[in-house]
C-alpha positions as CSV (number, residue, x, y, z in Angstrom):
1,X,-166.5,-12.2,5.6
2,X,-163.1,-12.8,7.5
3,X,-162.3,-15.9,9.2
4,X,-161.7,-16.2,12.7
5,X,-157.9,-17.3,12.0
6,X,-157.6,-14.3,9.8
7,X,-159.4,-11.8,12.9
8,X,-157.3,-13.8,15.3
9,X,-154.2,-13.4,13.4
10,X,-155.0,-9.4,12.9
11,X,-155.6,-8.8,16.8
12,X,-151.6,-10.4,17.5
13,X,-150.8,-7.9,14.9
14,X,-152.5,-4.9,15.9
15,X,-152.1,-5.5,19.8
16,X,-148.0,-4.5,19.0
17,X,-149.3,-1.0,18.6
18,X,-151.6,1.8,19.6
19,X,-154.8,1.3,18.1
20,X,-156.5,4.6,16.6
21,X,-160.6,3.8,16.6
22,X,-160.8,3.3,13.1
23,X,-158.5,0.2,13.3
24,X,-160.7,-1.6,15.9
25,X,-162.5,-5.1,14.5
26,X,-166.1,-5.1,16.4
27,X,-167.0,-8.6,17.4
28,X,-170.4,-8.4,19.6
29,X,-172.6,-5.3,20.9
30,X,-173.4,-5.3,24.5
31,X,-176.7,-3.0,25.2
32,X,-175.6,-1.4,21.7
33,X,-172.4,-0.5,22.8
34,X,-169.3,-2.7,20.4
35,X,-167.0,-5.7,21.8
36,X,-164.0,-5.0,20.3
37,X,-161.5,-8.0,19.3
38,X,-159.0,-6.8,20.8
39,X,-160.6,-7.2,24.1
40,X,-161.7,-10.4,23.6
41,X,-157.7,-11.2,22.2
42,X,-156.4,-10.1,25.8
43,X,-159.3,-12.6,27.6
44,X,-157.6,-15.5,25.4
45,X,-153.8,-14.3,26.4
46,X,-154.8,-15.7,29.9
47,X,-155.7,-18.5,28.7
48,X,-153.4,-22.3,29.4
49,X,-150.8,-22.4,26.5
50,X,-152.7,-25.8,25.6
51,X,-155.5,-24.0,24.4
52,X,-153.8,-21.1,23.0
53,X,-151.3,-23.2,21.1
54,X,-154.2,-25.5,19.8
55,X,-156.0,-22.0,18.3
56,X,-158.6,-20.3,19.4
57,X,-161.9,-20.4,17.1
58,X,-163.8,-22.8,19.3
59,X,-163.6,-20.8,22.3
60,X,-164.5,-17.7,20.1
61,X,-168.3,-17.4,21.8
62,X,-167.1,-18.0,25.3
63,X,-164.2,-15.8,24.8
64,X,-167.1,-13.3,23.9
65,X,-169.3,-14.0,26.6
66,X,-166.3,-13.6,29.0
67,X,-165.8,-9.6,27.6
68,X,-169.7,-9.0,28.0
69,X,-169.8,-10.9,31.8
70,X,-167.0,-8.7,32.9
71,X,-168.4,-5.2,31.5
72,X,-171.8,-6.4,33.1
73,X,-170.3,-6.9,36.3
74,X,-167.7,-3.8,36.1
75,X,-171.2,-2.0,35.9
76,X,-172.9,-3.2,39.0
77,X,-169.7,-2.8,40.6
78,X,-170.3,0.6,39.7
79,X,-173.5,0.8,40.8
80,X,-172.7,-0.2,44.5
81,X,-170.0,2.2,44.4
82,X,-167.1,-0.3,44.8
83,X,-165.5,2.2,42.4
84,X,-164.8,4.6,45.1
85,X,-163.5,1.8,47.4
86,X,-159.8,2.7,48.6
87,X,-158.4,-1.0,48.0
88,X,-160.6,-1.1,44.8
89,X,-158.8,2.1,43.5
90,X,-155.5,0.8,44.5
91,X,-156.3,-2.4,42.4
92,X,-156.6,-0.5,39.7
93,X,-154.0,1.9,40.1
94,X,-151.8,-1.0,40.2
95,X,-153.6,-2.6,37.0
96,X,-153.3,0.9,35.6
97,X,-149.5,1.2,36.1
98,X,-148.9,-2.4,34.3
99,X,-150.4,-1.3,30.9
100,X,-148.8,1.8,31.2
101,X,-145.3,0.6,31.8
102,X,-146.1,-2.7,29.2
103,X,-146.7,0.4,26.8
104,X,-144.0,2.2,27.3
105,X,-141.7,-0.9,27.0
106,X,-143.1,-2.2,24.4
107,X,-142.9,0.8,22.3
108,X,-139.5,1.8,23.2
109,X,-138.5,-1.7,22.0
110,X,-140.5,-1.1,18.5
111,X,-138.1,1.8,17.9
112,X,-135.1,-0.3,18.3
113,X,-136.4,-3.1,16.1
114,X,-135.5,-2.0,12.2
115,X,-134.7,-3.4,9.4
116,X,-131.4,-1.7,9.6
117,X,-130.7,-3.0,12.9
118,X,-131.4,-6.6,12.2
119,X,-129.0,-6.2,9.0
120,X,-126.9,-4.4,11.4
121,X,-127.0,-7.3,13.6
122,X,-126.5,-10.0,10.9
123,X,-123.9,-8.4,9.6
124,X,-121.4,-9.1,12.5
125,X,-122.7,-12.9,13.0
126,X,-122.0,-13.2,9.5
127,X,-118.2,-11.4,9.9
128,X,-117.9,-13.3,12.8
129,X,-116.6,-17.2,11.4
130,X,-115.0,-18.0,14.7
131,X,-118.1,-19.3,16.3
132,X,-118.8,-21.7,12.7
133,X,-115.2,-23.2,12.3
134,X,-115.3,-26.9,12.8
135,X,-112.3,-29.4,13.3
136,X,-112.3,-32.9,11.7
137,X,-109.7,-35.0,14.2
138,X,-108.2,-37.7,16.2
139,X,-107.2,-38.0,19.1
140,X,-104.7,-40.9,21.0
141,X,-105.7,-41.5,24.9
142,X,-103.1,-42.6,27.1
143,X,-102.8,-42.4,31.2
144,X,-99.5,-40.4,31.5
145,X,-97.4,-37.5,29.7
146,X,-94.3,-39.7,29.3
147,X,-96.6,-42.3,27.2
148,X,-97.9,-39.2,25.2
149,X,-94.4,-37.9,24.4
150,X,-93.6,-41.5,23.5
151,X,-96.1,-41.4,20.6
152,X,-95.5,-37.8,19.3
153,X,-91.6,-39.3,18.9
154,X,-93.1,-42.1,17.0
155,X,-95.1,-39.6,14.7
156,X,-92.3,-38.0,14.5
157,X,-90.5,-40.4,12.9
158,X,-93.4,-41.4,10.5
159,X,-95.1,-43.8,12.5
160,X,-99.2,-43.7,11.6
161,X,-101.6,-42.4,13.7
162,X,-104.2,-44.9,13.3
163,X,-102.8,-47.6,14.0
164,X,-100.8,-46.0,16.9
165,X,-104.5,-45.1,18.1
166,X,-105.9,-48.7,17.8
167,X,-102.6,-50.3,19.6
168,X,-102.4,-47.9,22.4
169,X,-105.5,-45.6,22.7
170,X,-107.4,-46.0,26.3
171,X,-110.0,-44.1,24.6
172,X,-113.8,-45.5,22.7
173,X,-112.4,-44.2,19.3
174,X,-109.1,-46.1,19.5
175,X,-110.7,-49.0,17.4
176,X,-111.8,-47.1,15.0
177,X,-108.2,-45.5,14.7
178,X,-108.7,-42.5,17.1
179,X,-111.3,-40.7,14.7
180,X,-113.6,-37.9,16.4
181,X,-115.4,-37.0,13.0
182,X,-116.1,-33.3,12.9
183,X,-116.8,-30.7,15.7
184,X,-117.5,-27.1,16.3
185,X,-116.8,-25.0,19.4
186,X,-118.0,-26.1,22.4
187,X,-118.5,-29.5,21.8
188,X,-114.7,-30.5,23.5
189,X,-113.7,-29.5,27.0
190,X,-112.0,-26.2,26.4
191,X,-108.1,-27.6,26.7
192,X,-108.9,-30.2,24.1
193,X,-110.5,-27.8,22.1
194,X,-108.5,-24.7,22.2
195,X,-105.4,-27.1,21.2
196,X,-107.0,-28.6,18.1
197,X,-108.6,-25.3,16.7
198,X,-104.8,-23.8,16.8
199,X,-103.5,-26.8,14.7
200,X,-102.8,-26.6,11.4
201,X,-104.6,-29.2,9.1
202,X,-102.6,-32.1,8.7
203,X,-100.6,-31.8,11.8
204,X,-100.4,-33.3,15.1
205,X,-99.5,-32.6,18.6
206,X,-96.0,-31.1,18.9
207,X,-96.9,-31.5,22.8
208,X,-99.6,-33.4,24.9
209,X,-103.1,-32.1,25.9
210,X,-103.8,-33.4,29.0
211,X,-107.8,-33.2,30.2
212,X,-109.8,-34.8,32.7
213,X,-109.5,-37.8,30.9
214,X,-105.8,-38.5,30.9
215,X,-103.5,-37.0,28.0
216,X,-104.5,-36.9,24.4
217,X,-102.1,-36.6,21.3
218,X,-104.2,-35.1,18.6
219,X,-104.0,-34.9,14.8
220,X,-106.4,-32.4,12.7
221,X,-107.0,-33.4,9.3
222,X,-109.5,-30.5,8.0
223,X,-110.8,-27.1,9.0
224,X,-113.2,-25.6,7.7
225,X,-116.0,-23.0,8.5
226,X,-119.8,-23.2,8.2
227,X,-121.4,-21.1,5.7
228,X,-123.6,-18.2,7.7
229,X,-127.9,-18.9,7.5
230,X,-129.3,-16.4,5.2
231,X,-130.9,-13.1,6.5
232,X,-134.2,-14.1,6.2
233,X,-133.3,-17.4,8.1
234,X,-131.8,-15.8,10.9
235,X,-134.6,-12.2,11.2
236,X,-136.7,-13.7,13.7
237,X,-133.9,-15.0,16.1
238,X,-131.8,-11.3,15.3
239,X,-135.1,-9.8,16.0
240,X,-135.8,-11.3,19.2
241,X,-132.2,-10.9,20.5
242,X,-132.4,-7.2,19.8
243,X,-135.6,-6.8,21.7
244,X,-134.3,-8.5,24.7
245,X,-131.0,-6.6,24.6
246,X,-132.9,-3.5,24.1
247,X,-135.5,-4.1,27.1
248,X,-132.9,-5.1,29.2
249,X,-131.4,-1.5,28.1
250,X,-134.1,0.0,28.6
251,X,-135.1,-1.2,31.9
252,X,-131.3,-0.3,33.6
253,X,-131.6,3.3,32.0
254,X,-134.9,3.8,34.0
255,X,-133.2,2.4,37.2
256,X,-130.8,4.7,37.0
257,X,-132.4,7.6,37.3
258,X,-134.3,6.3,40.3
259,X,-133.1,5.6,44.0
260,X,-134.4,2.0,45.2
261,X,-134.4,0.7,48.7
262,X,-135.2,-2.3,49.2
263,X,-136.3,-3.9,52.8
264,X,-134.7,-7.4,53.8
265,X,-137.2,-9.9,53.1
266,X,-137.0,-11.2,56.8
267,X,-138.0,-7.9,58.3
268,X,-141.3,-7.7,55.9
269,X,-142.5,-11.2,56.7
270,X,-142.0,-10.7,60.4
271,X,-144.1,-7.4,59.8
272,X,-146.9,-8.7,57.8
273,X,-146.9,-12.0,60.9
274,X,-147.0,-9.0,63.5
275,X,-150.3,-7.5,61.2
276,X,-151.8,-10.8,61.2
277,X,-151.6,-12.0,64.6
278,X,-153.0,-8.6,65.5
279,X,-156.0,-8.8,63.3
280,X,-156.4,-12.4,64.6
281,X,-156.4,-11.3,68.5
């Protein structure tokens, strides 16, 4: 007999796709008729992420229960009629509309999300080593561009950089002889940044970089770029960035085809206060 972890874990899996009748897992029968797990797996998507995250085998019963309660009271709803109500049909036109378009969506996405296109897609983060080059550097602080051009003439003539740094860096690495360590992209403000990613290794500063912060002379001493993860690192990340590129896709190619007017937000609440006092009078 299956586990509950293993049924659970079968429902995620089959809820990504149409399910033929053969394929449903029968959990309960209400007045002989089955409780199907996939119902009872959209009662528990409603539920608080606490419980959801913490799993779901203790609430399995009420989770049934909650599928037979709402069929039982679908069917006296029935029964008065409330089927036929106009707001009651709306509801579930509405309701109706949701799964449809969640269907649709979803689907469409499916098609998009292949093998190919994930290796497609790892293929140019892989090509692309810009975004993993780090920088290994130090930097001098000063206050002004004339005292920066003073210590690039010093280098210059062979003066070292460390101990320039710890005699006359305003900076919280000038103690420790202007070291930065290692960075990548991103982690400098973009003028520092863009300066020492176009230095050669073992160079410094032919001019100063000035920032926020004052002006820095900088000296790289090592480049290198970070291997890429592997393929099977990276699928789930590739495959989620192709699903919400391709909804995204998707959802503008339907709005294209469609022409959208959309009221200002003022004039519907004064409406709906107009209604209201109305009903009230």
């Amino acid at each position: 007999m299956r586990s509950i972890t293993t049924l659970v874990t079968t429902a995620f899996l089959l809820a990504a796709t149409p399910l033929a009748a053969q394929d449903r897992i029968q959990v309960a029968t209400l007045n002989d008729t089955p409780i199907w797990l996939d119902e009872v797996m959209a009662v528990a998507e409603g539920l608080p992420a606490e419980y959801r995250q913490a799993g779901i085998g203790q609430l399995y019963p009420q989770l049934v229960a909650e599928v037979a309660n709402s069929r039982l009271a679908a069917a006296a709803a029935r029964a008065e009629g409330l089927d036929k109500d106009e707001q009651v049909l709306e509801a579930m036109r509405l309701a109706a509309d949701r799964v449809l378009a969640e269907t649709y969506i979803r689907n469409a996405v499916a098609l998009e999300v292949t093998d190919a296109a994930i290796q497609q897609a790892y293929d140019t983060f892989a090509a692309d080593t810009a975004s993993r080059e780090q920088v290994t550097a130090s930097h001098i602080l000063v206050e002004t561009e004339e005292e920066a051009n003073a210590i690039i003439a010093e280098l210059n003539d062979g003066a070292d950089f460390a101990q320039l740094a710890q005699d006359k860096s305003t900076g919280p690495s000038g103690p420790n002889g202007g070291a930065l360590g290692t960075f990548g992209r991103g982690q400098m403000v973009p003028a520092f940044e863009n300066a020492a990613f176009d230095m050669p290794p073992g160079s410094h500063s032919a001019k100063p970089v000035q920032t926020q912060f004052g002006w820095h002379v900088i000296k790289v001493t090592e480049k290198s770029t970070q291997p890429a993860p592997s393929l099977e690192e990276m699928s789930d990340q590739l495959a989620a960035n192709i699903s919400r590129q391709s909804f995204a896709r998707i959802v503008e190619g339907l709005r294209a085809e469609a022409d959208i007017e959309i009221r200002p937000f003022e004039d519907v609440l004064g409406e709906a206060e107009g209604q209201a006092s109305t009903t009230n009078q």
